[in-house]
C-alpha angles and dihedrals in degrees: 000000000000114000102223088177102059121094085345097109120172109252151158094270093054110024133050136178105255107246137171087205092077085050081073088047095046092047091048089054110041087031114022091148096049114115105247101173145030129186129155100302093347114109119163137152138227093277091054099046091041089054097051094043085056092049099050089051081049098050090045098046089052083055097056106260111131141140114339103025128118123240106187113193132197100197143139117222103292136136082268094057103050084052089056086065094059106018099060091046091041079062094050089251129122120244124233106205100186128191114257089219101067129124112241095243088059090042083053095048086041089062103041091046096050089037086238106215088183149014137203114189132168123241088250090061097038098103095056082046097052088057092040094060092050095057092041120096092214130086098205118178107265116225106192112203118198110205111191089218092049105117113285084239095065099048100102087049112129129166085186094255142138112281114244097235080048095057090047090057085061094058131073120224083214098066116127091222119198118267103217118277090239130355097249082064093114126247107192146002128225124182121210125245095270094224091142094039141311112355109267107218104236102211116213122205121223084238089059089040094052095048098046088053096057089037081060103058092043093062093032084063077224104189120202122296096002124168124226139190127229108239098127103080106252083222095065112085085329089302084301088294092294083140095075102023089063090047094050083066102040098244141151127276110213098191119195124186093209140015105255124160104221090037089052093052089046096053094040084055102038095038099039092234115201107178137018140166133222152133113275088264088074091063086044087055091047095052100044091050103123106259090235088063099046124102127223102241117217094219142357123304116215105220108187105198125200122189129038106014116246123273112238096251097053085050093050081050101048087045100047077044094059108267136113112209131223123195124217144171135187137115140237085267085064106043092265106288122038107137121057133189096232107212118217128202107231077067093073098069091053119103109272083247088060093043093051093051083051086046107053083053099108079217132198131338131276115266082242091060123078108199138027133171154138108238140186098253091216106042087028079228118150111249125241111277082228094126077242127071129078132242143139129278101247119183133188137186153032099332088065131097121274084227147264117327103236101350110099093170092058101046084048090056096042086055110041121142092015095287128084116252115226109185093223117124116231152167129224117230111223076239086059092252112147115219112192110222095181156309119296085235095047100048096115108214107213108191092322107321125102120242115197098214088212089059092058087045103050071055093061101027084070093068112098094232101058122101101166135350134165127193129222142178114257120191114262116189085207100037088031081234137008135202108269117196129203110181134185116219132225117264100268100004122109135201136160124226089246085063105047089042084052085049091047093046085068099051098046155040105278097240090053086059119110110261085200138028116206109195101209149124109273119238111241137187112229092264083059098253112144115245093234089177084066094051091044090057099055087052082061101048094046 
């Protein structure tokens, strides 16, 4: 038998931490001309943002800031902050990328947390911050970016920092910056929502990073040089490592400050966009758009969706507007997307009911992913690929998150048994497709059954004037608990709850229909996800 081992050592010459960081220097140098962002009157290639990206890992590092550190940002999806996502790990440092949305007192308890070194913010988000850094603990070195887009309002705003083209100045594009020592190094740091408590920060390795990205362009079926427009917020799960996806393939990064329907047609017109991400509010957002406002687009667009999957009547209308949708499914813990519903062919000539059914299945894994089940949480058994039977979503691999920073027994939990436990319900398809049916936390328990909430609200989601609506459990001295619905209702349409009971009552099993209708405006997270835990806690309050 051959001896592989002997006089084989691993080596430089044959072996290389993985690394997104080296997708920037292969671009710059196949395609320095190639044109890498566009914002407002901002146009610069590859050379250029290599060169700034370089700079920036070069001023931080002369301040200091190396591997290990943490640089936190408060930024909307600008050119800042994309040369944030090579720039700080080119630095050896690890990149916070924190939600804009966030209340001062979480952005406190985030750098602190992260032992934030630096921060770069934007003028917008200057006041929270203000607040925030008064709470923190930290005295982390403030970067101010002035966006000429940023609100008028917000133009005199100064947290008394060091301006971000001042901080370039300081760097030099020519700086040999550090690959990482080893490819589990991390890269960035992303914390979770906090809904059951204080927000856990999810740290992500270059290897994972690296993986996904590819992973990405693979199931985004990313051609050469796309452009793509930045829908997906760059703060969530590091825009689902769009940042370097798009930059492995040289393509064009539309950045946009805010969703907003008429500047998203013109850009998709003016810029040729070929691929953007989003909840499925963003497509909401895209339909409603006035049609005076919309823009004739010269080809497809591919639009990849995580969340809740799209009714059949918001898919007929993205196809007959020009986009063809991918589904997706994954968490923070997994790098954003890790999971794809795979389209087939032979679907298309399926009814659109049909489709829609296919459609709403999360699907197989990503070819950067290495395992993915639906397990018995107790036996740790995989569960029969019947459709039917329910088990919980498991993941294993290198697209998931090297753990909790500073919470062991976290990390320990998430990982119990070798998988990831996701804490999402699911079914297993006898073609091995998942389909999520809930949340462990949102399966509503009516005198012993078991309701899925998104199988009330696939129900409701069928009647024309529903726009959004998300079921919860509210508390019932005789069921132990009920479905209760609270639904959002198309601009201009009407309904009462009666009606839409009555509507439900057709579609299900009488004890999964809502007891109770609430008509209101959904609460959202800024990546359009639907805070189920507030709407949870009205049920309970009546």
């Amino acid at each position: 038998m051959a001896d592989y081992e002997a006089g084989l050592p691993r080596n430089a010459a044959n072996h290389q931490p993985l690394t997104p960081l080296l997708f920037l220097e292969r671009a710059a140098q196949v395609h320095p001309r190639q044109p890498a962002v566009v914002h407002g009157a901002v146009r610069r290639d590859y050379r250029a943002l290599r060169d700034r990206c370089v700079r920036l890992a070069h001023a931080l590092t002369r301040r200091g800031i190396g591997r290990g550190d943490t640089v936190a940002a408060v930024l909307p999806n600008i050119p800042e902050m994309l040369e944030c996502h090579y720039g700080v790990p080119m630095a050896g440092a690890v990149l916070n990328t924190i939600n804009t949305r966030l209340d001062a007192a979480t952005i406190a308890y985030i750098l602190d947390h992260g032992e934030a070194k630096a921060l770069v913010v934007d003028k917008e988000f200057m006041p929270v911050v203000r607040v925030a850094l008064a709470q923190a603990s930290v005295r982390p070195l403030v970067i101010e970016v002035d966006d000429p887009l940023a609100p008028a309002a917000v133009k005199g705003e100064t947290l008394g920092g060091l301006g971000y083209e001042a901080l370039l100045a300081e760097g030099d594009a020519a700086f040999a910056w550090p690959m990482p020592r080893d490819e589990w190094d991390a890269i960035t740091l992303n914390y979770t929502s906090g809904t059951t408590g204080k927000p856990k920060g999810v740290v992500y390795h270059h290897r994972g990073a690296h993986l996904l990205a590819i992973g990405n362009v693979l199931s985004a079926e990313m051609g050469r040089h796309p452009s793509y427009l930045w829908t997906l917020p760059m703060f969530h799960c590091n825009g689902w490592c769009f940042p370097w996806t798009v930059t492995a393939q040289a393509g064009l990064h539309v950045c946009l400050r805010a969703v907003r329907g008429p500047e998203m047609w013109r850009l998709m017109a003016e810029e040729g966009v070929t691929n953007m991400c989003g909840a499925p509010i963003v497509m909401a957002t895209l339909l409603n758009t006035p049609e005076e406002e919309k823009r004739p687009l010269a080809h497809q667009v591919k639009f990849i969706v995580a969340g809740a999957p799209p009714p059949e009547a918001v898919l007929a209308a993205m196809r007959e507007a020009g986009f063809a949708v991918c589904h997706v499914y994954g968490l923070t813990e997994c790098y954003g997307p890790s999971v794809v519903n795979e389209w087939h062919a032979e679907w298309d000539a399926r009814p659109a009911s049909e489709q829609a059914a296919l459609m709403a299945r999360q699907g197989v894994r990503y070819l950067a992913l290495e395992g993915l089940d639906v397990l018995d949480p107790v036996s740790m058994a995989p569960v029969p690929a019947d459709g039917a039977t329910l088990g919980e979503v498991m993941m294993r691999g290198n697209v998931v998150m090297k753990g909790y920073l500073k919470d062991e027994a976290a990390t320990g939990a998430a990982f119990k048994g070798g998988w990831f436990h996701t804490g999402d319900l699911a079914v297993k398809h006898p073609d091995g497709y998942i389909q999520l049916k809930d949340r462990s936390k949102d399966i509503i328990i009516s005198g012993g059954e078991n309701i899925s909430s998104i199988e009330v609200e696939d129900a409701l989601y069928r009647h024309p004037a529903v726009a959004v609506v998300a079921v919860v459990a509210k508390p019932d001295e005789k069921w132990g608990e009920t479905p209760c619905a609270f639904v959002e209702l198309k601009p201009g349409a009407s309904a009462t709850a009666e009606e839409l009971i009555a509507f439900a009552r057709q579609h299900l099993a009488g004890f999964k229909v809502p007891k109770q209708i609430v008509f209101a405006e959904l609460p959202k997270t800024s990546t359009g996800k639907i805070q189920k835990h507030i709407l949870r806690a009205q049920a309970r309050g009546g």
